[in-house]
BATILUM-102986 format. One record per residue (C-alpha): x, y, z. Coordinates in steps of 0.25 Angstrom, whole numbers, padded with zeros to 4 digits, always signed. Each point is the difference from the previous one (the first is absolute). Last residue first. Example, Ala and Ser with C-alpha at 12.3 -4.5 7.8 and 13.67 -1.06 7.14 Angstrom:
+0055-0004+0029 -0006-0014+0002 
//
This chain:
+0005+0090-0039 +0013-0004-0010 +0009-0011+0001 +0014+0001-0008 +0008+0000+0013 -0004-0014+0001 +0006-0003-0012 -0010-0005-0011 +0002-0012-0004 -0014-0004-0001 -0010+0010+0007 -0011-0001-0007 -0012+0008+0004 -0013-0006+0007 -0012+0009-0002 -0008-0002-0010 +0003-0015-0007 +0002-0005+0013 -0013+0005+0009 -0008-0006-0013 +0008-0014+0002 -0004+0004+0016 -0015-0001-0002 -0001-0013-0006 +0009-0004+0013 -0010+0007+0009 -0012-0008-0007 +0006-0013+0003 +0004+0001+0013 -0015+0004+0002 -0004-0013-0007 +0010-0008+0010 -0008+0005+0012 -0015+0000-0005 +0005-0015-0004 +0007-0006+0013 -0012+0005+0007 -0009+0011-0003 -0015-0003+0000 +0001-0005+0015 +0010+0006+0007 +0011-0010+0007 +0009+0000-0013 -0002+0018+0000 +0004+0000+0016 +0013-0009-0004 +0005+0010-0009 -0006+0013+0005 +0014+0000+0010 +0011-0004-0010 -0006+0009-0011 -0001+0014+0010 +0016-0004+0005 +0007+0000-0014 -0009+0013-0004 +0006+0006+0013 +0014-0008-0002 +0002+0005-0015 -0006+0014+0004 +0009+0002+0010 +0011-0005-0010 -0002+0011-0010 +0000+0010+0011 +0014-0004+0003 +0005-0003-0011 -0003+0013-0006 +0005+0007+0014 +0015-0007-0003 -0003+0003-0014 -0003+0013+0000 +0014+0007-0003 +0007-0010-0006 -0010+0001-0012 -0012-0012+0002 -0001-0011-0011 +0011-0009+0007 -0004-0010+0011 -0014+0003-0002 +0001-0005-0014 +0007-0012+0005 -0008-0002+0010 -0011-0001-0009 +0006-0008-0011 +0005-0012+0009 -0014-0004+0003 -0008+0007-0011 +0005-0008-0010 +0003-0014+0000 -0003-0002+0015 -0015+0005-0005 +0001-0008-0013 +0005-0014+0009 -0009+0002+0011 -0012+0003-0011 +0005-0015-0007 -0001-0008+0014 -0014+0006+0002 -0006-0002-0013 +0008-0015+0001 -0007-0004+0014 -0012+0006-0005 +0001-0008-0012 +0001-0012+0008 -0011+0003+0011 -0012+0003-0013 +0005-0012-0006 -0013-0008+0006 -0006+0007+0011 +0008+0010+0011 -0002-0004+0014 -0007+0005+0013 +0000-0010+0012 -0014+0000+0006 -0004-0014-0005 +0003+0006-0013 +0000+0016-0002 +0001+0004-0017 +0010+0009-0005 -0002+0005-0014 +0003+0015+0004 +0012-0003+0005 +0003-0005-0015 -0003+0013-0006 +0008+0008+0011 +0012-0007-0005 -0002+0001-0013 -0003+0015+0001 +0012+0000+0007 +0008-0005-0012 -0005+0011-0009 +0004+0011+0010 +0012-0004+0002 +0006-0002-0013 -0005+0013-0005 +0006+0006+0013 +0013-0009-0001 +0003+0004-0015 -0003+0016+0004 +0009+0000+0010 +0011-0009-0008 -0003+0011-0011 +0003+0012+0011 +0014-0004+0005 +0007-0004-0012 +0004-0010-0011 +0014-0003+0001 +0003+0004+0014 -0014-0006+0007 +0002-0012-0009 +0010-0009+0007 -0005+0003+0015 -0012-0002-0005 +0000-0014-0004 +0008-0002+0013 -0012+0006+0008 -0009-0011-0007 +0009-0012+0003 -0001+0006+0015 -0016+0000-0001 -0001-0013-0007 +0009-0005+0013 -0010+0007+0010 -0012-0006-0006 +0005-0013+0002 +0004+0001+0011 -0014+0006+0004 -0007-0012-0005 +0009-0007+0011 -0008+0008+0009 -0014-0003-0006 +0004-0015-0001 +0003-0002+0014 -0013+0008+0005 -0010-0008-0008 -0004+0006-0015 -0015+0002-0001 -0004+0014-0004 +0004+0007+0015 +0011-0007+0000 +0007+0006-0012 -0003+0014+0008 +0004-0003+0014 +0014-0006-0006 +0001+0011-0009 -0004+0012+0010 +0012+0009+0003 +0008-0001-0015 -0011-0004-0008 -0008+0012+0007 +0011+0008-0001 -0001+0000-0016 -0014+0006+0000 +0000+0009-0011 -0003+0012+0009 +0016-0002+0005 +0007+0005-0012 -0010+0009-0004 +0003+0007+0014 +0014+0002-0002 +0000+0002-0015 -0010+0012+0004 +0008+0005+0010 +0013+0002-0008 -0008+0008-0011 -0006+0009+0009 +0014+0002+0007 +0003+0003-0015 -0010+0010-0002 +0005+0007+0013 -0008-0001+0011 -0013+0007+0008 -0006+0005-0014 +0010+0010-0003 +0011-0006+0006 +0007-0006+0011 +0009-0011-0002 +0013+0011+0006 -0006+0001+0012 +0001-0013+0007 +0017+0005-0001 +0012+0000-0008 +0013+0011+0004 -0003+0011-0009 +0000+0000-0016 +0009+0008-0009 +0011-0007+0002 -0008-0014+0000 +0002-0005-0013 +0013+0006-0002 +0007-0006+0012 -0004-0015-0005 +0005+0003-0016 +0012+0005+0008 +0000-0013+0008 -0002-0008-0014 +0012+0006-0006 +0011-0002+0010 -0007-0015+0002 +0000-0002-0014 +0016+0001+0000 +0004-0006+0013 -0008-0013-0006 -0016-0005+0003 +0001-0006+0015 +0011+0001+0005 +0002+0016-0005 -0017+0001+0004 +0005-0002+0015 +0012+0007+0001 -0009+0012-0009 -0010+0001+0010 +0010+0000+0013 +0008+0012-0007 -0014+0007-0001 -0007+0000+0012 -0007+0011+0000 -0014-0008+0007 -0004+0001-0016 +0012-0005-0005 -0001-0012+0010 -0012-0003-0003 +0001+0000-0015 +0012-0011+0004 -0009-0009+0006 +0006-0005+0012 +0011-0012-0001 -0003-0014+0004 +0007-0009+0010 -0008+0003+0014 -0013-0001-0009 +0005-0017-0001 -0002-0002+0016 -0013+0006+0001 -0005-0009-0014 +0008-0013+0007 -0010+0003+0013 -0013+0002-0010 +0004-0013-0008 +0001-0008+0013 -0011+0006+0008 -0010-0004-0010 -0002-0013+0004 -0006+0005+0013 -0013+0003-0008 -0004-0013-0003 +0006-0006+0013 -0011+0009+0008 -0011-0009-0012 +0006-0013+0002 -0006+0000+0016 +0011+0000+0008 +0004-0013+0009 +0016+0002-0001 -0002-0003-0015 -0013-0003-0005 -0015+0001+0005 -0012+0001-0008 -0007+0013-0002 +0007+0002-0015 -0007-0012-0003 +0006-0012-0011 +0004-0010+0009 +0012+0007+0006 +0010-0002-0010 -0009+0003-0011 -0004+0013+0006 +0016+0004+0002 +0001-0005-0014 -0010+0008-0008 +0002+0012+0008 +0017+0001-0002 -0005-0002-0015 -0010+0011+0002 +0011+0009+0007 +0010-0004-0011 -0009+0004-0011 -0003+0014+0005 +0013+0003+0004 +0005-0005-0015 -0013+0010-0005 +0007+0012+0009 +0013-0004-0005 -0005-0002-0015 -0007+0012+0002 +0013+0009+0007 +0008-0008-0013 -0008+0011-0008 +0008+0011+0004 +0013-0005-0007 -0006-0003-0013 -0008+0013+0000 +0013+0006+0004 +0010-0007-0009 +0003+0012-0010 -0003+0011+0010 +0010-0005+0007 -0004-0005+0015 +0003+0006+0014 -0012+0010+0001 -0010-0009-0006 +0005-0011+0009 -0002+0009+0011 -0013+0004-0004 -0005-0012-0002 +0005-0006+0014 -0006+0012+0005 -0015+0001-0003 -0002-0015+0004 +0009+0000+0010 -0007+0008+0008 -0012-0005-0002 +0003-0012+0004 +0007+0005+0014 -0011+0008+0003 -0010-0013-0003 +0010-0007+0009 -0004+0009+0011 -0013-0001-0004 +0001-0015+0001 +0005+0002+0015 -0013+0007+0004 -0008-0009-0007 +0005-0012+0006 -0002+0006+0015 -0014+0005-0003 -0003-0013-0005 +0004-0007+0013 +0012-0008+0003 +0011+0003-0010 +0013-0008+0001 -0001-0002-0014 -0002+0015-0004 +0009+0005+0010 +0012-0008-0006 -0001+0003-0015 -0006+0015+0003 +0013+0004+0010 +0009-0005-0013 -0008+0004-0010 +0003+0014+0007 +0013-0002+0002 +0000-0001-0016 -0006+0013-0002 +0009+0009+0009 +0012-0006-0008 -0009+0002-0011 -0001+0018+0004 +0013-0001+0001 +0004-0005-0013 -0009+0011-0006 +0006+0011+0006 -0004+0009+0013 -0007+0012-0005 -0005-0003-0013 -0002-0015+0006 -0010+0006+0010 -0007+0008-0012 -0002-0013-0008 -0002-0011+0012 -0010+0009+0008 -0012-0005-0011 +0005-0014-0002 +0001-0004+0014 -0013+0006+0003 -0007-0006-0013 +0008-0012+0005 -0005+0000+0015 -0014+0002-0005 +0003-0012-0010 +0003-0010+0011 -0014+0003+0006 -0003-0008-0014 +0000-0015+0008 -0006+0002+0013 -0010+0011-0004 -0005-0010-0012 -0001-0011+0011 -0006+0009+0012 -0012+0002-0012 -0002-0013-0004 +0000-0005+0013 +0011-0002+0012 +0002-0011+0009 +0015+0005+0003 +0007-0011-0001 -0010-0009-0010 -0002+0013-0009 +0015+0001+0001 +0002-0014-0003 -0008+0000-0014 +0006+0013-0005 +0014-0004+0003 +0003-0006-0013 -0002+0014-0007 +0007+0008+0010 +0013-0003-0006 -0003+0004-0013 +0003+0014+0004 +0011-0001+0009 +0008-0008-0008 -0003+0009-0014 +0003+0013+0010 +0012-0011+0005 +0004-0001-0014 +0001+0015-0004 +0008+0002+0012 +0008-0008-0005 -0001+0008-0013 +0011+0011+0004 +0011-0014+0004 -0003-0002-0015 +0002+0012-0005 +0014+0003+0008 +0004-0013-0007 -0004+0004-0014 +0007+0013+0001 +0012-0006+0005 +0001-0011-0012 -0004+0012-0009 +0013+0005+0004 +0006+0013-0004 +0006+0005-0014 +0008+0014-0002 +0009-0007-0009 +0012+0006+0006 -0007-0001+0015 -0001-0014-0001 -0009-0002+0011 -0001-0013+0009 -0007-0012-0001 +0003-0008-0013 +0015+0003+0004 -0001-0007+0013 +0015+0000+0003 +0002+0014+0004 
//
């Protein structure tokens, strides 16, 4: 062949990383429309209470109905991808950010908007348990933290590109997603139509990838595995790793829910699973992620500046992920956990000191003195400790801290609980800022006190899993 850098040399028993890397970054697409999609919603909040004429609690319903489709997605992905394969199961994601992208622009009622934002919530969720796990299921032990990581600069990139694709949709229409753009749309419809490029190039690219080879042994498919782990690791691993595969699960049955039971309703490690899950949401993160622009201008900042705040907080946030992309190999899973908890919970405490200080002038509430600019750098420093740490970490752990035998139902519950907790801090947000004695304070001081509890979650439960094979893991 005359691609030598991309086929196997079965002499030296040697594959291609250049293959590896591909197939991983077609996998984190769907990372980037679950980043997309996310962040999307963020400059929308002002049009859809307009369009719909909905109040605090039709606007937190609006935006976190999503998560009910993601807990969904998430839950159904694990045992559906057991028994139809992880590349399928993103083909049947990405048409689903397909049908979302369109519906959710051409919506003309809330009902209608959060119908077709569940459906991209299943598709979310989806890919948020199986883009891991595919990339887990594909990599070498030795690159997998690396590997899997790019799913948080993917998800982050999506994230970054939806505020940027905000920012200038606003600006080109004076500034208000209700104004009218292209064709005589409001900007808010074209803000969610934007994403029909990256989902439709996601569809097409699945076409090209393999399935997982751990799938395939499992289905009995054992010549297919081996073709697909020969291109990707050398003839001579592969031989070796699908026997390592076959041994794992001889003397298990075909996985099922079932196999995360346990003594106390799951396995220890399923507990374990959901409990970086839900911490990793009861810190607050999504509230950056959903409410920037409302929460910037809610202390003083106009609508322009809070969205280009976001920029700016989505390109800390991709710097951050490299940072951890670099370390998570060298030093580990669990000392970046604890790093980002410590980190978190110091500078949320910051941040919900300075909320505190705001003062209402002439009706208009603002931050006195400093008080706006350290909160603007707390908040900017706890994106980049939690995109440092527990963004990447936790999928990654997900992806590979279950045995073969419960990580489809692992990832699957784990994620339910991701999307549920995901789902309860989207919607109390804006209720807690419109309750008197809680606000923007009461909400980053409970932030706060979950991330201090989450260093002690760390230090006693979390386990590492640093270049372990995946057929290494233990329940």
């Amino acid at each position: 062949m005359s691609d030598a850098s991309s086929t196997v040399n079965m002499d030296t028993g040697q594959g291609s990383f250049g293959q590896v890397l591909l197939i991983t970054a077609v996998a984190t697409i769907g990372g980037f429309l679950f980043g997309f999609d996310s962040g999307v919603i963020n400059g929308t909040v002002d049009g859809l209470r307009v369009a719909f004429n909905s109040q605090e609690m039709g606007t937190g319903f609006n935006v976190a109905s999503m998560l009910l489709g993601c807990a969904v997605g998430a839950a159904l992905a694990g045992t559906l991808s057991d028994a139809f394969g992880r590349r399928t199961m993103m083909i049947v994601a990405a048409v689903c950010f397909i049908i979302s992208a369109w519906g959710s622009g051409v919506a003309g009622s809330s009902a209608e908007f959060v119908v077709y934002r569940i459906i991209g919530g299943l598709a979310v969720g989806a890919a948020s348990v199986m883009s891991p796990a595919y990339i887990s299921e594909v990599a070498p032990a030795r690159y997998r933290g690396r590997l899997t990581s790019i799913q948080q600069v993917a998800i982050i990139s999506g994230l970054f590109l939806a505020f940027v694709s905000n920012y200038l949709i606003a600006q080109a229409t004076g500034g208000s997603a209700m104004n009218e753009w292209l064709l005589g749309f409001e900007a808010w419809r074209w803000m969610f139509w934007m994403e029909l490029l990256p989902a439709t190039f996601f569809l097409v690219a699945l076409l090209f990838i393999p399935e997982s080879p751990r799938y395939l042994v499992a289905q009995g498919s054992t010549d297919k595995a081996r073709s697909v782990l020969s291109r990707l690791s050398g003839a001579k691993a592969a031989h070796r790793k699908v026997d390592e595969i076959e041994q794992s699960l001889a003397n298990d049955h075909k996985p099922s829910l079932k196999d995360a039971l346990g003594q106390f309703g799951f396995k220890p490690i399923v507990w374990v699973g959901i409990g970086l899950a839900v911490f990793q949401q009861l810190v607050g993160i999504n509230v950056v992620f959903y409410y920037g622009a409302v929460l910037w201008q809610a202390v003083g900042f106009s609508e322009s500046d809070a969205l280009l705040i976001n920029i700016i907080s989505g390109a800390v946030s991709i710097i951050a992920v490299i940072i951890a992309l670099l370390l998570i190999d060298r030093i580990g899973r669990k000392p970046l956990l604890w790093i980002g908890s410590v980190g978190m919970t110091v500078t949320l405490a910051i941040v919900a000191f300075c909320f505190s200080q705001a003062v209402t002038i002439d009706g208009a509430v603002s931050l006195p003195g400093s008080f706006g600019l350290i909160a603007l750098l707390a908040a900017n420093a706890y994106v980049v400790f939690f995109n440092a740490s527990w963004g990447p970490v936790m999928w990654v752990a997900l992806g590979e801290m279950f045995p073969n035998q419960v990580r489809g139902a692992g990832l699957a519950i784990s994620g339910f609980a991701q999307w549920i907790a995901n789902f309860a801090i989207t919607m109390t947000f804006p209720i807690m800022l419109a309750t008197a004695g809680i606000g923007l304070a009461g909400a980053y001081g409970f932030y706060a006190v979950c991330a201090l509890i989450s260093v002690f979650f760390v230090f006693k439960a979390v386990r590492e899993t640093k270049g372990l094979e995946l057929e290494e893991m233990q329940g």
